[in-house]
Each structure stands twice: as C-alpha cells, then as structure tokens.
C-alpha positions as CSV (number, residue, x, y, z in Angstrom):
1,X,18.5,35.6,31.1
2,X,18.2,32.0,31.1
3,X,20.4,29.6,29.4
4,X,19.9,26.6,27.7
5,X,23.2,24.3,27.1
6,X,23.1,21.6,24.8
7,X,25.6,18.5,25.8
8,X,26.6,15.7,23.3
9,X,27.9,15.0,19.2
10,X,28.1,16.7,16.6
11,X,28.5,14.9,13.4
12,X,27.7,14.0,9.4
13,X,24.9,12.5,8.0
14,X,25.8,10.9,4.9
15,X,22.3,10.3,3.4
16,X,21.1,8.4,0.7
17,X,19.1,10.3,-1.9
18,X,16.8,7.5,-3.3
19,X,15.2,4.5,-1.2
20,X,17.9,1.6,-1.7
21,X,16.1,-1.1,-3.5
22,X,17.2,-3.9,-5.7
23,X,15.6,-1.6,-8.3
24,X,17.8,1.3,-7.4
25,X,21.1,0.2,-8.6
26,X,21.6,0.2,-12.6
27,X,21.1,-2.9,-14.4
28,X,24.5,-4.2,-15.1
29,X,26.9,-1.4,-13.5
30,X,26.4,-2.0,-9.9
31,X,25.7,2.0,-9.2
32,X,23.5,2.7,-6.3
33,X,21.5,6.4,-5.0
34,X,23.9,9.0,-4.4
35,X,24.8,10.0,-0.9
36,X,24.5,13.8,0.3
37,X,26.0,15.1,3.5
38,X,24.7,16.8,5.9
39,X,25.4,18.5,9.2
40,X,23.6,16.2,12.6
41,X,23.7,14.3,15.1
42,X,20.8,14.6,17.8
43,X,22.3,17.4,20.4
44,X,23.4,19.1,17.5
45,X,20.0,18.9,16.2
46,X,18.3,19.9,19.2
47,X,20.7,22.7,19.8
48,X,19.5,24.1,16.0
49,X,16.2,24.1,17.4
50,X,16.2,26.2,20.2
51,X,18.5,28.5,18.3
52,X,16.4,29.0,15.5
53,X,13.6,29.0,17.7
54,X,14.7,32.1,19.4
55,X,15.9,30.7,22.6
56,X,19.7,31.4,24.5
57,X,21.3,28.2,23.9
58,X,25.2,26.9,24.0
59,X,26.6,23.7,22.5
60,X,28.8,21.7,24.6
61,X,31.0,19.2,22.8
62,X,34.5,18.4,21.2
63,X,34.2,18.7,17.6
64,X,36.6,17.7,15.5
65,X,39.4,20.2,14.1
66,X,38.8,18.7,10.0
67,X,36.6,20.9,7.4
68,X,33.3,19.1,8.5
69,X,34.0,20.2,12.2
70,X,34.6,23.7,10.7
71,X,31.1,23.4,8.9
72,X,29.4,22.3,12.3
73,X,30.9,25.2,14.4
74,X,29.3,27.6,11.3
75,X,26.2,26.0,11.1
76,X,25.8,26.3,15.3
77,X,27.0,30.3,15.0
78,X,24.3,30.5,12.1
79,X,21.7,29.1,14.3
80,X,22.4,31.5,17.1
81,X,24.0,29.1,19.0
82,X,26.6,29.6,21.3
83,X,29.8,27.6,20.8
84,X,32.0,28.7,23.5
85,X,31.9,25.4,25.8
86,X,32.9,23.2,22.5
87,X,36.0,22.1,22.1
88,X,38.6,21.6,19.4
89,X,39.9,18.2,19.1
90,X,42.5,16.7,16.3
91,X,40.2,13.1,15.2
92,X,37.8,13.3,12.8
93,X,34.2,13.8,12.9
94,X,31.9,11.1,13.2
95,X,29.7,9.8,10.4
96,X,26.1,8.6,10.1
97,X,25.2,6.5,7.1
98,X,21.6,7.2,6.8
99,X,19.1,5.0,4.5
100,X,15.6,6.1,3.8
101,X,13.0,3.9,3.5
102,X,10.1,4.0,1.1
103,X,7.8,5.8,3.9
104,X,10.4,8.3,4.7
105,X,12.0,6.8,7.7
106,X,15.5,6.4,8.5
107,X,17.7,3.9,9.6
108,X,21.6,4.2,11.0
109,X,24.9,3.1,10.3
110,X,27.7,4.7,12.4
111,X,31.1,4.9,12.1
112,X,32.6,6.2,15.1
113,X,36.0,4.6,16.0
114,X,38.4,7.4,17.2
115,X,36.6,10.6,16.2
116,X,36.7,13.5,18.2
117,X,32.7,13.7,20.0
118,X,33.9,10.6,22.1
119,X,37.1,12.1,23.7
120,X,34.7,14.8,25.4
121,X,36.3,15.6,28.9
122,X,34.0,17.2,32.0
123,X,34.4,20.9,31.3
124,X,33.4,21.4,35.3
125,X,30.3,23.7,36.7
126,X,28.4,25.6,33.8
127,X,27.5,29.5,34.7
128,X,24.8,30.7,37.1
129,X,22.9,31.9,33.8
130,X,22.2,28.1,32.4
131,X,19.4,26.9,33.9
132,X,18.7,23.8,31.6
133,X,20.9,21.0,30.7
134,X,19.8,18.2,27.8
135,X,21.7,15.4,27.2
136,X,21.0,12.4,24.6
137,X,21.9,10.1,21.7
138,X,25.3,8.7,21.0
139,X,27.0,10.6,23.3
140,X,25.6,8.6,26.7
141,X,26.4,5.4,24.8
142,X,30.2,5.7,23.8
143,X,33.0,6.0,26.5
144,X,35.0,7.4,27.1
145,X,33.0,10.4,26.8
146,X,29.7,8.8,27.8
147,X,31.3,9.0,31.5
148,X,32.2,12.7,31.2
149,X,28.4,13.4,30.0
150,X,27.1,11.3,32.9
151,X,28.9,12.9,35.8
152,X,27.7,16.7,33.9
153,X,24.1,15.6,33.9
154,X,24.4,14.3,37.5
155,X,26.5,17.4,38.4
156,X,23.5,20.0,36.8
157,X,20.8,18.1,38.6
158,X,22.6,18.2,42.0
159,X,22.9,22.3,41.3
160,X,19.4,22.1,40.3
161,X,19.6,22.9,37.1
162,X,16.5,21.6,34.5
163,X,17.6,18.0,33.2
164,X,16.2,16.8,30.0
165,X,17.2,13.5,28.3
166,X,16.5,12.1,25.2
167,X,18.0,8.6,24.8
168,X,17.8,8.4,21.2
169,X,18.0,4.7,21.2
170,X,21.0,3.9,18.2
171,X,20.6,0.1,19.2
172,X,23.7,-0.6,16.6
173,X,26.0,1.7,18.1
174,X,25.5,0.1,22.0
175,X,27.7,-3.2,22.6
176,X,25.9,-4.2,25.6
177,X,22.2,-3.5,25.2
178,X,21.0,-4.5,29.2
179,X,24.2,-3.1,30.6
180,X,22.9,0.0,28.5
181,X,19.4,-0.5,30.5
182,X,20.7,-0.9,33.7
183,X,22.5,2.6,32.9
184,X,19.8,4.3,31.7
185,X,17.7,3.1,34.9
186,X,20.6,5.0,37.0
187,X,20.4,8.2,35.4
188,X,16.2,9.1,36.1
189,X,16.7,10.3,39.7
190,X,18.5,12.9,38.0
191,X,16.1,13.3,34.9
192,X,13.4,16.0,34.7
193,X,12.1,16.0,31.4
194,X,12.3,12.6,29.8
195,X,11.6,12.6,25.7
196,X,11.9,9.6,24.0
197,X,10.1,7.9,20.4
198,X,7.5,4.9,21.2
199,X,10.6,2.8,19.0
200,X,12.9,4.0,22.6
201,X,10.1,2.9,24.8
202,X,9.8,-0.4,23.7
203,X,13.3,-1.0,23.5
204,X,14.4,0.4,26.7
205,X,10.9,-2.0,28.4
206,X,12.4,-4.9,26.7
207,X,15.0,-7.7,28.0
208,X,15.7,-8.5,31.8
209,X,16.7,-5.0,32.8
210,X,13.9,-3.1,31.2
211,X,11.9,-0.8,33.0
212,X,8.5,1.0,32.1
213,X,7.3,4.7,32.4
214,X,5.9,4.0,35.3
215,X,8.7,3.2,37.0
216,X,10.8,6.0,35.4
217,X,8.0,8.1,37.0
218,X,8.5,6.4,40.2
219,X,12.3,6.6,40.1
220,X,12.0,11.1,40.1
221,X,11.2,11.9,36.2
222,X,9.0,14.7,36.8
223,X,7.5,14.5,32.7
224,X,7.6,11.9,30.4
225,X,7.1,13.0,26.7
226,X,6.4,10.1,23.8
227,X,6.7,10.4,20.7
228,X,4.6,8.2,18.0
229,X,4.8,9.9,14.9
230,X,1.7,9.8,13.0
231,X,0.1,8.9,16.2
232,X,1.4,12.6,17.5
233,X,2.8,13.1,21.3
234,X,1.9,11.5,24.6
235,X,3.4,13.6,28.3
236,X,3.0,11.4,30.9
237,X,3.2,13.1,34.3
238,X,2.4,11.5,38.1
239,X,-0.8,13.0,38.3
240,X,-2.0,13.2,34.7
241,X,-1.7,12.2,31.0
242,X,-2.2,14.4,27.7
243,X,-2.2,13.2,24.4
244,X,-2.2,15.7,21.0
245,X,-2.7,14.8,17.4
246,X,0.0,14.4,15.0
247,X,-0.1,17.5,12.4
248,X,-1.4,16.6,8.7
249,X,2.2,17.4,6.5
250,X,3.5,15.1,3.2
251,X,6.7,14.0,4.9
252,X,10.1,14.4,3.2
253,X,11.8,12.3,5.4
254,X,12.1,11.7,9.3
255,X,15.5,12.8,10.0
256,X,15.8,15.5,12.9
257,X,12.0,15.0,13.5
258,X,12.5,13.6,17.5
259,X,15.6,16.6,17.9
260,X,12.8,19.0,16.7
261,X,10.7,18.0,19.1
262,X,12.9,17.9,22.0
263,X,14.8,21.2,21.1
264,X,10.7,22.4,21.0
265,X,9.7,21.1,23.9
266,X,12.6,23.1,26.0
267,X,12.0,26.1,24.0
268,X,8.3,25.9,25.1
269,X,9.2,25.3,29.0
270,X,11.9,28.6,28.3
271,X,8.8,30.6,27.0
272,X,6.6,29.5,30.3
273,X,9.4,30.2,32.4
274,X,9.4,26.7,33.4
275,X,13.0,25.8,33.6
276,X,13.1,24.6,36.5
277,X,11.9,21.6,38.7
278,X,9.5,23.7,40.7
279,X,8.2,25.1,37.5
280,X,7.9,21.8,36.0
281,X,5.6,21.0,38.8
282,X,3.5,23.9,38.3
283,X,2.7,22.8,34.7
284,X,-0.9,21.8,34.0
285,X,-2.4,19.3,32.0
286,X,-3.7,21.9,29.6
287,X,0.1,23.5,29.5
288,X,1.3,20.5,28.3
289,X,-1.4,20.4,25.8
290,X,0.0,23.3,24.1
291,X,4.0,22.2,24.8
292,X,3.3,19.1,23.2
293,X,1.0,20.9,20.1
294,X,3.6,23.3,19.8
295,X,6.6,21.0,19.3
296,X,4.2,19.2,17.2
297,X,4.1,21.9,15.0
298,X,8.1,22.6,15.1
299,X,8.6,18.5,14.0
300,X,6.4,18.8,11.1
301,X,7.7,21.6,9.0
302,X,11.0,19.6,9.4
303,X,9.9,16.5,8.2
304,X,8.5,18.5,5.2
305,X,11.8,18.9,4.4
306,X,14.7,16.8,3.1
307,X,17.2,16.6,6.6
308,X,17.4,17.8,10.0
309,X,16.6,21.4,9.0
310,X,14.2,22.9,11.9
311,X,12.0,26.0,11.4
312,X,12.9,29.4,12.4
313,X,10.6,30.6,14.5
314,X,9.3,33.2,12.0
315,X,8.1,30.0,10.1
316,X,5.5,29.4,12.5
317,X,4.5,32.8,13.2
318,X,0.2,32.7,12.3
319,X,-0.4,36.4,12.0
C-alpha cells in the first residue's frame, strides 16, 4: 500500500460569523459578530482531504496536550487519518483569527507564541510504505520547528520519496519576508509537486529575492499547480501547460479551499499511481487535465460550506 504522510500544524480557527463592518457592531454597545471555532490549519486540512477522500494518509505533528489538541487528534481519527507520527506536547494550540470579507474570502491573524506545532522535533526516516511527503503553511515559517520540517522534506526527497509543497503564503506570520524567499528558493531542488494560490505567486515573485515559475521549474520542480479561484487551476510542467475552469458553486466562504485542492491533487496522483518522480514524469497533459478538474471539484463543495470541511469521497460519486 502506499502511504501518504502529512507534515506541519494543527490548529484553531476562530472565525468570525458576520463580515466585520462599521455596520456590524450595535449602535451604542460596542458588540461585534460572534466568533466560532473550528478545527484547521493547512496540513491539517490537507491531511482531512485525503482521508476523507479515501486515500492512506498519516499526520505528522506535535499537537498540543489542551482539549482543542484532543479535538484535533478526534477529528484526524474521524477522517481516517493516521495519527501515530504526532506527538503530544504540554503548550497550547495555536490560534487563527479569521475575518471574512463581504465576497467570502478570508484574512489571518495568528497567535502563535509558545504553542506546541512550533516545538516539532525530526521524528527520523518515515517507513518504506510512505511514498509521499507534503509539507506547507506555518509550519516552514516558524523555528524552531520550521528547521525540523526542512531537514524531513530534504531527508524524503534524498530517499525518493514524492515531495509536495504548498507554501501557503501567511505574510503576517513571517518576520523576514526576503530571507523567507531566499528560503523558499533553497527548498525546490527537493520539491516535486509545487501548489500554490496566484496571491503566493505574486508574493513569492516580488522584492529582490523573488523568483518566477520558471525558475522554480528550472531549479528541479517537476509540476507547478496555480491556483486562481474563480479563474480555476493552472499546472505548469517543462514541457507543457493546462489550464481548467473554475466550477460554478455560491461560495460560503474560502477557508480550506487551497488545502482541498492540494490534499486533492495528491489523492488524484495516489489513484494514477503516480507517487513518485518517475511517475510524475509519465503524467500527460490531458492527466493533468483531469488532476486539476478533479481537485476542482473537491475545492468547490468545500467552499459551499461554512469552514475547512472537505467532501467525502461519496460526495462526489456521479452514478
């Protein structure tokens, strides 16, 4: 069987339940939306994916030992996730102050100082079974655990193991943002599958360290898969491009929609038994085509929904 392990936080999304205007708050008593909970954090997300999508996944992480990291080890075991690489850590878990704009979108605050996803340690060589790695978000940005991540994504590469990043781009939660390029620019020999929001791209392009997907191509990235949300997904290979339609849906809201598509896009390379650099290679454009249409589909029935709350894979089922 292959194995998928998912590596980075776990956290809370406290969300706000009403876009915060002026407006919003009650004339004279200074109340403002209410805030709702909820399990996230990108690996997590994209670990919830491939679970529910049917595919053999583990989480790798230290989540914290408080009720909310009791709630994330549940939700993960609910999922059909695997949770034996995580480990148990005394700090608390991280939270996400998420505000949701008139259009659906969402915008981060993060309070991180101490909490237990940034005291990850390297856990040393996965098992012979795992033959994809994904790595991402807040977890390649915060040390000390951002070193640990860096030398396990390195580490799978060298084994050759599938690597597949997602940046994530949380530009409020990285002190340095061109020491934070420069990083990033070190880590694509060892990529595979690079996925990443148009919003990433023009980040990670800008300021005197930026870099553009050609270069990431040049640089060993076998795939480079853009998301543009209404504009759909763009996967961007050295010998060919493919672009696919957004899918028609009245969006909720955009959390989770990027850690749908990534958790997708894996479980669609499991399915083609393309975890692996050689089958990466063997993928053509019209395989991408359907990838990219099918973790299309996967992002827009969780957008149609309040949260990060991914299909199952009965969901999509058409007959």
């Amino acid at each position: 069987m292959r194995e998928i392990v998912v590596c980075g936080e776990a956290l809370v999304d406290v969300v706000q339940s009403a876009p915060l205007t002026p407006a919003a708050s009650v004339a004279g008593t200074g109340a403002l939306p209410p805030l709702q909970p909820a399990l996230g954090g990108g690996p997590f997300n994209v670990a919830v994916t491939i679970g529910r999508l049917g595919g053999a996944v583990s989480f790798c992480s230290a989540v914290s030992e408080d009720a909310y990291g009791d709630a994330i080890i549940a939700a993960l075991e609910a999922a059909g996730v695997g949770t034996g690489p995580v480990v148990r850590r005394p700090e608390p878990t991280t939270l996400a102050l998420a505000t949701i704009g008139p259009d659906g979108s969402a915008r981060y605050s993060f309070y991180f100082d101490a909490t237990a996803d940034r005291q990850m340690t390297d856990p040393g060589d996965f098992a012979p079974s795992v033959a994809a790695v994904c790595f991402g978000t807040l977890s390649l940005a915060l040390e000390p655990g951002a070193s640990a991540y860096e030398a396990m994504m390195r580490r799978a590469h060298a084994q050759g193991r599938l690597v597949v990043l997602d940046p994530n781009i949380r530009p409020a939660a990285i002190g340095d943002h061109d020491a934070y390029r420069r990083r990033f620019a070190s880590w694509l020999p060892d990529v595979d599958v690079l996925k990443l929001s148009d919003e990433d791209q023009r980040w990670l392009e800008a300021g005197p360290s930026g870099s553009t997907v050609a270069q990431w191509l040049d640089a060993g990235v076998g795939a480079v898969v853009t998301t543009a949300g209404e504009q759909g997904i763009t996967v961007t290979t050295p010998g060919f491009t493919v672009q696919v339609d957004a899918c028609e849906v009245a969006v909720a809201d955009t959390i989770g929609a990027g850690d749908s598509v990534m958790g997708a896009l894996v479980r669609a390379l499991d399915l083609r038994e393309a975890l692996s650099a050689r089958g990466l290679v063997a993928l053509t454009a019209d395989d991408w085509r359907e990838v990219a249409a099918f973790a299309g589909r996967v992002a827009a029935v969780t957008v149609s929904r309040s949260g990060a709350d991914p299909p199952w894979a009965s969901e999509l089922r058409t007959d």
